[in-house]
C-alpha positions as CSV (number, residue, x, y, z in Angstrom):
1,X,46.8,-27.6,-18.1
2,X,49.0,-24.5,-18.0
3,X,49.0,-21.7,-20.8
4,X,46.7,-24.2,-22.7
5,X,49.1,-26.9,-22.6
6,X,48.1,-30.5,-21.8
7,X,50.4,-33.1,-20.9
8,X,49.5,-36.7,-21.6
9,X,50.9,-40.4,-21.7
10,X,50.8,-40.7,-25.8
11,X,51.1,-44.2,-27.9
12,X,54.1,-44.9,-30.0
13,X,53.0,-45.5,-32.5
14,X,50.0,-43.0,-32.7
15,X,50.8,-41.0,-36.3
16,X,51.4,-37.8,-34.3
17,X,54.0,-39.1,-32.3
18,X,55.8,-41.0,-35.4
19,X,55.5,-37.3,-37.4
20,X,57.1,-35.5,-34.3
21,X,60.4,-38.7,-33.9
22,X,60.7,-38.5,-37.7
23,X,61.3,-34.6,-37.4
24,X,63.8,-34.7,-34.3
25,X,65.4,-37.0,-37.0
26,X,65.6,-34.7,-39.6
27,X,66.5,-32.2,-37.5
28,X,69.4,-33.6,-36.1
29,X,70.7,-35.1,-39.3
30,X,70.3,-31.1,-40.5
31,X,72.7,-30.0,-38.1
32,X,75.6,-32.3,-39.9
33,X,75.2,-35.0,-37.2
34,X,76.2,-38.2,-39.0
35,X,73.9,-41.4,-38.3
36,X,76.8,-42.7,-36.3
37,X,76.7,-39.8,-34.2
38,X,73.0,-40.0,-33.8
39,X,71.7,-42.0,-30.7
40,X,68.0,-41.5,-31.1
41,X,65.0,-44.2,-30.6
42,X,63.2,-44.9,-33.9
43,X,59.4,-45.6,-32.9
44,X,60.3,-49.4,-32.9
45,X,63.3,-49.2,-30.4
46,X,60.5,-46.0,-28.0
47,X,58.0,-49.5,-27.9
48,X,60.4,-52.4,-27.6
49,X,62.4,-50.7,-24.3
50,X,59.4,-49.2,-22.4
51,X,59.8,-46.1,-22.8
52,X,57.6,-43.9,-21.1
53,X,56.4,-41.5,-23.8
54,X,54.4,-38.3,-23.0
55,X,53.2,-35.8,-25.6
56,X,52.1,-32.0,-25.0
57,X,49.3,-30.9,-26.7
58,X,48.1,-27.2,-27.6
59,X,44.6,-26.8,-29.2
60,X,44.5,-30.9,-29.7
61,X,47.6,-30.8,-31.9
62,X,50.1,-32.8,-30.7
63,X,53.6,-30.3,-30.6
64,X,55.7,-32.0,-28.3
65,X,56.9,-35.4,-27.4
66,X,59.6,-36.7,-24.4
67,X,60.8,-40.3,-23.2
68,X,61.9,-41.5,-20.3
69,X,63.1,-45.2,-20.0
70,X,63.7,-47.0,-16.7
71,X,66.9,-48.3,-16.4
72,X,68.8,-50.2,-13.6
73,X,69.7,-49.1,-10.0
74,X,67.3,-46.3,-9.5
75,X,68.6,-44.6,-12.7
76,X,66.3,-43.0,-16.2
77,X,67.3,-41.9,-19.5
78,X,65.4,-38.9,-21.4
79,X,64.9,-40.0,-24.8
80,X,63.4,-37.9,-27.9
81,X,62.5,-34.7,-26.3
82,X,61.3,-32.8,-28.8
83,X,59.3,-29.6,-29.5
84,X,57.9,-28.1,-33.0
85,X,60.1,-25.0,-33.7
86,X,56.8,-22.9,-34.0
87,X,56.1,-23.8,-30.0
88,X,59.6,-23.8,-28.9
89,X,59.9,-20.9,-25.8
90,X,56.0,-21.4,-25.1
91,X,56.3,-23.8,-21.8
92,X,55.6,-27.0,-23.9
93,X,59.2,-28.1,-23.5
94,X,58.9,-27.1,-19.4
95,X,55.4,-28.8,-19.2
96,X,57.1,-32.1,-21.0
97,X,60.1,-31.8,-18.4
98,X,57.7,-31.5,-15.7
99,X,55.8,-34.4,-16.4
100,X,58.9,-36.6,-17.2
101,X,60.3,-35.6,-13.8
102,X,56.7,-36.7,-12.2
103,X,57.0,-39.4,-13.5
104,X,60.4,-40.8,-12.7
105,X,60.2,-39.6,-9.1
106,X,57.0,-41.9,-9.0
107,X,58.5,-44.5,-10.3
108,X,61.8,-44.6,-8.0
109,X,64.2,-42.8,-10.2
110,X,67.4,-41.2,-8.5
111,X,69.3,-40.2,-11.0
112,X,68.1,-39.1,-14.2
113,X,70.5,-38.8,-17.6
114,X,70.4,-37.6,-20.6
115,X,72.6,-37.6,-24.0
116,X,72.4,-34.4,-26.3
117,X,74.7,-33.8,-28.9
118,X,77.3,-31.0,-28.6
119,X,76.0,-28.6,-31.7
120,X,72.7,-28.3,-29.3
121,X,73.3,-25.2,-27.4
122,X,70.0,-24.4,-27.1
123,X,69.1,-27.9,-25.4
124,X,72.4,-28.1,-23.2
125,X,71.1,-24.6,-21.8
126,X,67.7,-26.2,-21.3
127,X,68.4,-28.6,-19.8
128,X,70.7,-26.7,-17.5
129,X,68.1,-24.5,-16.6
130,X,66.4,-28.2,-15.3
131,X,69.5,-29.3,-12.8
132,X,71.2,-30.8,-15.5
133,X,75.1,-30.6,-15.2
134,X,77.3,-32.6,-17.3
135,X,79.3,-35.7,-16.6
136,X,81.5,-38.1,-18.3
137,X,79.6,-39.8,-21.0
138,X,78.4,-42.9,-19.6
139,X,77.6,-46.2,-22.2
140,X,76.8,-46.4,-25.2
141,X,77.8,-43.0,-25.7
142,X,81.5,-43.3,-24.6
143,X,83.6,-43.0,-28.2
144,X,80.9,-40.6,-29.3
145,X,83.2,-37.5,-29.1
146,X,79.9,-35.1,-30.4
147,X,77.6,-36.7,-27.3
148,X,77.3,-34.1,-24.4
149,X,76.1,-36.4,-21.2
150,X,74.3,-34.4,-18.3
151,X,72.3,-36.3,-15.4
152,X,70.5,-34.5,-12.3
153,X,69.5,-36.3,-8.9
154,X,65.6,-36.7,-8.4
């Protein structure tokens, strides 16, 4: 626990969890992303691939939520890494990174990727700030001319 924040695998489906997807959702579709340009996991697609879901809490509430599915040849994909607006610059994103990276280094994971969408300036710089760099966007995000694709070795 750092700066109060605890970092736990969460359920999918767990009502905290759905609330926190829903409002990445929202949020992305209010910065004129259209559902085509939207590549997001709904709660059914997080449980049916695996993901590895972790959720940061503060005080009990749950305030934060990040993915990260196993994919072949020694490769991961962050998926719906999120953080409540009211928490965002408070570590919970850091402590969510940190436990994602953990977790893929546990689990064999040489490269890890991610897709972000290119009105997300404050998430490219995040995740800059993590070892990110972008690359050539790799399937299924290839005609997607608003993905941004970044990956980092592990």
């Amino acid at each position: 626990m750092e700066n109060g924040i605890v970092v736990a695998p969460v359920p999918v489906r767990e009502p905290d969890v759905v609330r926190l997807v829903e409002a990445l959702t929202v949020d992305l579709a209010g910065r004129g992303y259209t559902p085509e340009e939207t590549f997001g996991y709904s709660v059914e697609q997080l449980a049916s691939s695996g993901v590895h879901l972790v959720g940061a809490r503060v005080g009990g509430r749950l305030v934060g939520i990040g993915g990260l599915e196993l994919q072949a040849g020694a490769t991961a994909e962050l998926k719906r890494f999120y953080v409540e607006p009211g928490h965002r610059g408070s570590g919970v994103a850091d402590a969510v990174m940190g436990s994602l990276l953990a977790y893929g280094r546990e689990h064999g994971v040489r490269v890890l990727r991610l897709e972000t969408g290119d009105r997300q300036h404050v998430a490219v710089a995040f995740y800059r700030r993590h070892g990110f760099v972008e690359v050539p966007r790799f399937p299924p995000y290839l005609a997607s001319e608003t993905s941004v694709c970044m990956q980092r070795d592990l």
